[in-house]
C-alpha positions in Angstrom: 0.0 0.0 0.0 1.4 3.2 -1.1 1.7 6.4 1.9 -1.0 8.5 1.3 -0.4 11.6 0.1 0.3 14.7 2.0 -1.1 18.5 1.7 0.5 21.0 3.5 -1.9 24.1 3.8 -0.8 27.7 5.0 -3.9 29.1 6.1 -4.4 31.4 9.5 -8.3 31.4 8.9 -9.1 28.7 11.6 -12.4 28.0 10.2 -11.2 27.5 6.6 -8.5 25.4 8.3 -10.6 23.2 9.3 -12.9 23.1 6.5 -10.4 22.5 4.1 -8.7 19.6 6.3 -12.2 17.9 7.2 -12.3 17.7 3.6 -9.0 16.4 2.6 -8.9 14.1 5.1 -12.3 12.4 4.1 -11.0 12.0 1.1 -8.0 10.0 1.9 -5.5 12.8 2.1 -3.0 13.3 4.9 -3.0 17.2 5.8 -0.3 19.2 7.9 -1.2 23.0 8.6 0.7 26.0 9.6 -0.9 29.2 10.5 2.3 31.3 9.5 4.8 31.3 6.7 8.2 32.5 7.6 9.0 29.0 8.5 8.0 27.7 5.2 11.7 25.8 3.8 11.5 23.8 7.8 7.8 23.3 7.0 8.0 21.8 3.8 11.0 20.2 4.7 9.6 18.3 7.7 5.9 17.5 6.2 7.4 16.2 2.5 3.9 17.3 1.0 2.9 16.5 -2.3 0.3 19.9 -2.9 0.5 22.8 -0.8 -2.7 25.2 -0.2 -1.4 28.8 0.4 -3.2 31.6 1.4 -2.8 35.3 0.4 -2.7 36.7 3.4 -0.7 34.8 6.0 1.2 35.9 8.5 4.8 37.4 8.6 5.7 37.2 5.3 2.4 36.5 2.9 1.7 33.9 0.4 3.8 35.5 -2.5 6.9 35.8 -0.8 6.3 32.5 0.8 5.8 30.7 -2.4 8.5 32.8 -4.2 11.2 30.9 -2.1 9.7 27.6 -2.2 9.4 28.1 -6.0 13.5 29.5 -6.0 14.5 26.1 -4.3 15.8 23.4 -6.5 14.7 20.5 -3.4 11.0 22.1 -3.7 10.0 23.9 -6.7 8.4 20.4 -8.0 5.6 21.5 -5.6 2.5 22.0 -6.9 1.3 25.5 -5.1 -2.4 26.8 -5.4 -2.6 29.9 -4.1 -6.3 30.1 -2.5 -7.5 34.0 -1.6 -10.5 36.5 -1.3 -8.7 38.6 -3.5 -10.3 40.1 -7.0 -6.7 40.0 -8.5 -5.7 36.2 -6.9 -4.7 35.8 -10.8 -2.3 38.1 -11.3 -1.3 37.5 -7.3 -0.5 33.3 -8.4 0.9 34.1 -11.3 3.3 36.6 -9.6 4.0 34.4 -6.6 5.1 31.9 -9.1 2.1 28.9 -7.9 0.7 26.9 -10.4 -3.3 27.2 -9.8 -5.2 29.4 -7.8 -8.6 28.9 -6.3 -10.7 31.7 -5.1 -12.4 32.0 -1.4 -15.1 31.2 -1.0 -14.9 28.2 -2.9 -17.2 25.3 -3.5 -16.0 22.0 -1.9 -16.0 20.7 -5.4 -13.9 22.9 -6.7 -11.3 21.8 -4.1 -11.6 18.5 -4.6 -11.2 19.3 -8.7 -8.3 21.3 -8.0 -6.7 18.8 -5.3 -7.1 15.8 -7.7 -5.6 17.5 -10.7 -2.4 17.8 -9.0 -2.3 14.8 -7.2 -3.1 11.4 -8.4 -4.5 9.1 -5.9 
């Protein structure tokens, strides 16, 4: 049996948190949280995740920054990154982060699960 797979999700909207990781979990998915992202080269290297979920707007450095250094490091830039935000621009915000897919808040569970699976086969 293969280890499932891993989502790391950088998220400091408790709620959403724990939306997004009821979710995950029921479907089959093993998911590590952090609420804050200056920690993110430890984070990753410690939870070896196979997506990661960021949000716009979390704390100390932000979720372009954040995904700007993950993205600059040969060991992680594999790393499928959706950047997930409120934001009108979350476009141009992804694309400028350097993440692969975005998904806008709110978003349907659905669309989660779409953009989950299309990164990660299970």
């Amino acid at each position: 049996m293969s280890k499932r797979k891993t989502v790391l999700i950088f998220e400091d909207d408790t709620i959403i948190l724990e939306v997004i990781t009821v979710v995950l979990t029921d479907l089959g998915f093993h998911v590590e949280v952090s609420e804050t992202s200056h920690d993110i080269i430890q984070k990753v290297e410690a939870t070896e995740p196979d997506l990661i979920l960021m949000d716009n707007w979390i704390p100390n450095i932000g979720g372009v920054e954040a995904t700007r250094l993950l993205k600059a490091d040969d060991r992680f830039k594999h790393i499928p990154v959706i950047y997930v935000s409120a934001n009108n621009d979350i476009e141009s915000l992804a694309v400028r982060a350097g993440a692969d897919d975005f998904l806008s808040k709110p978003f349907d569970l659905d669309d989660l699960d779409d953009i989950v699976n299309k990164y990660i086969e299970r």
